[in-house]
N, C-alpha and C positions, 0 to 999 in steps of 0.2 A: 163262343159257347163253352170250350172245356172251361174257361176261365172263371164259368156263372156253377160250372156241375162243380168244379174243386170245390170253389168256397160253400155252397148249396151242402157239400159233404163234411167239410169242416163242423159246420154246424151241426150236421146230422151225428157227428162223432159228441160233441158237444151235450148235446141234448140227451144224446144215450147215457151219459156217463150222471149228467145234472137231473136228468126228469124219470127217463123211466126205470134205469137201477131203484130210484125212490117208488115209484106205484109199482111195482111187476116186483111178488114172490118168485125170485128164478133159482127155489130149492127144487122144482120140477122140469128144471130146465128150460123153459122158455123162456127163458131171455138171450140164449144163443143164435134164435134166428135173426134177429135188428141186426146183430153185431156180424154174423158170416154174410147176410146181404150187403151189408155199408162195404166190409171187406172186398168184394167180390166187384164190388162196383170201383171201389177206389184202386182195386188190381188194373182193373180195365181200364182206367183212367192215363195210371202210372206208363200202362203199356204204350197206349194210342199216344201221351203227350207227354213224353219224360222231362222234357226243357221245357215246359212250359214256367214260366216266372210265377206263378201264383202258389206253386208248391209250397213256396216259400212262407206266404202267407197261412196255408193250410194248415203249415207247421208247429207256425207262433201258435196257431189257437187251438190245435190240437196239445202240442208241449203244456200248454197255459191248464187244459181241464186236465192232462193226464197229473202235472203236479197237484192240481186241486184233488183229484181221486184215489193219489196215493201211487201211483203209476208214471213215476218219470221217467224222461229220455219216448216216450210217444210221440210219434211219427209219422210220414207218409205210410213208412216202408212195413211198419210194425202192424198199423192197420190194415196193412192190406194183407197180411199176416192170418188177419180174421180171417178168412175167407176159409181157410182149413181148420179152423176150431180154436185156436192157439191166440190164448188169453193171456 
């Protein structure tokens, strides 16, 4: 199961960065809440399963959309970063 939520977040990091930065105006803010839940979840993840091997994977395709976004060196650790506001 953590194995299915890591990648499942991956992608949720993914999608935030690729789909909805693009439809959501977040000059009003709301685009902070996607990104402090994803955060909050992937803190909790980190916590419960810090060796888990799929990290690894989490990584590549986190690293892959934060250079696509202008946001390199993105990561488990930075994401879960979100979770206090910290962009």
């Amino acid at each position: 199961l953590p194995d299915a939520a890591i990648l499942i977040l991956a992608h949720c990091v993914d999608w935030f960065y690729r789909g909805f930065n693009h439809i959501v105006d977040g000059s009003d803010g709301e685009w902070i809440f996607p990104q402090v839940r994803i955060g909050k979840i992937v803190a909790q993840l980190k916590k419960s399963n810090p060796d888990c091997p799929t990290w690894q994977d989490f990584n590549r395709i986190v690293k892959e959309v934060g250079e696509w976004w202008g946001e390199p060196g993105l990561d488990a650790d930075a994401v879960a970063e979100w979770m206090h506001g910290k962009l």
